[in-house]
C-alpha positions in Angstrom: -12.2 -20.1 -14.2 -13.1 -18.0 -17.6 -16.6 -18.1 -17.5 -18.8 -14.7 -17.9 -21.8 -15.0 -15.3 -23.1 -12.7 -13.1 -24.8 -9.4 -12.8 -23.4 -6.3 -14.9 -23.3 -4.1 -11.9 -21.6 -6.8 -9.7 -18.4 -8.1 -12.6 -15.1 -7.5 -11.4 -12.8 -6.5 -13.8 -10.9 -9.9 -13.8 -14.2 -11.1 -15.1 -14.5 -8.7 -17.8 -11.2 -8.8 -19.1 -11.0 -12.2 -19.1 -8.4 -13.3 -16.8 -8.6 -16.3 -14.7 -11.1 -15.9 -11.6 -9.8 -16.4 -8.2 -11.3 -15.9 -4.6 -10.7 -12.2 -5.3 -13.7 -11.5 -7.4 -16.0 -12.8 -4.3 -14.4 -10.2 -2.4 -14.8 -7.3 -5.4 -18.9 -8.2 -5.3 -19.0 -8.1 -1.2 -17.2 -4.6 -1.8 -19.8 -3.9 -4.2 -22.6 -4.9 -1.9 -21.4 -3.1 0.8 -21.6 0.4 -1.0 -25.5 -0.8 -2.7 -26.1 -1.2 1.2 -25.2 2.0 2.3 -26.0 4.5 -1.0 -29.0 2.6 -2.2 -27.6 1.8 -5.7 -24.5 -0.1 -7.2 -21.0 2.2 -7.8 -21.3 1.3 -11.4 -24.6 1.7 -13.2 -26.2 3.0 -15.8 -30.0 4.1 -16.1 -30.5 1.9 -19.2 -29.0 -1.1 -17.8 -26.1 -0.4 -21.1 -23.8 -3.4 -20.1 -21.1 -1.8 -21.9 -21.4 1.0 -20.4 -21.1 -0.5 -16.8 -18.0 -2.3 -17.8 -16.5 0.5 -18.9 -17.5 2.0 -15.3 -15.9 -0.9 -13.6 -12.3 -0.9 -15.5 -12.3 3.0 -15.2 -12.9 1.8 -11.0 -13.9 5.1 -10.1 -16.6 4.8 -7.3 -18.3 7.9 -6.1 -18.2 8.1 -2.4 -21.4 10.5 -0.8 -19.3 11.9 2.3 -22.4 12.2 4.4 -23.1 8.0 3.9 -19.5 6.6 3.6 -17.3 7.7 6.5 -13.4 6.9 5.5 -13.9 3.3 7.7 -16.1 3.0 5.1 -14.8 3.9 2.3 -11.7 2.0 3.2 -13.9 -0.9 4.1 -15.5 -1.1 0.5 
């Protein structure tokens, strides 16, 4: 329930603060999928691959949505 695994762009932030893990991070990474689907690229990224830099991405939980891709189903769906 406390163990750090995964790909950067894919942690939730449960994960990265260190809380216990439920279903809920499953449904954070399908969320996450969803918009690398659509856009082409993960909402939190960074060129260099700077995993601090990503985390910081992820707790800030500010995704960038491209009107023209993401209609509001979508947006509301990721």
């Amino acid at each position: 329930m406390f163990t750090l695994a995964g790909t950067p762009e894919y942690l939730a932030p449960e994960v990265i603060l260190n809380h216990a893990q439920t279903f809920n991070i499953d449904i954070w990474s399908l969320g996450i999928l969803a918009y690398e689907l659509l856009q082409g690229n993960p909402p939190f990224t960074d060129e260099w691959r700077n995993v601090e830099k990503i985390e910081s991405k992820i707790l800030e939980n500010n995704p960038k949505f491209d009107p023209e891709i993401f209609s509001k189903v979508a947006q509301s769906f990721v």
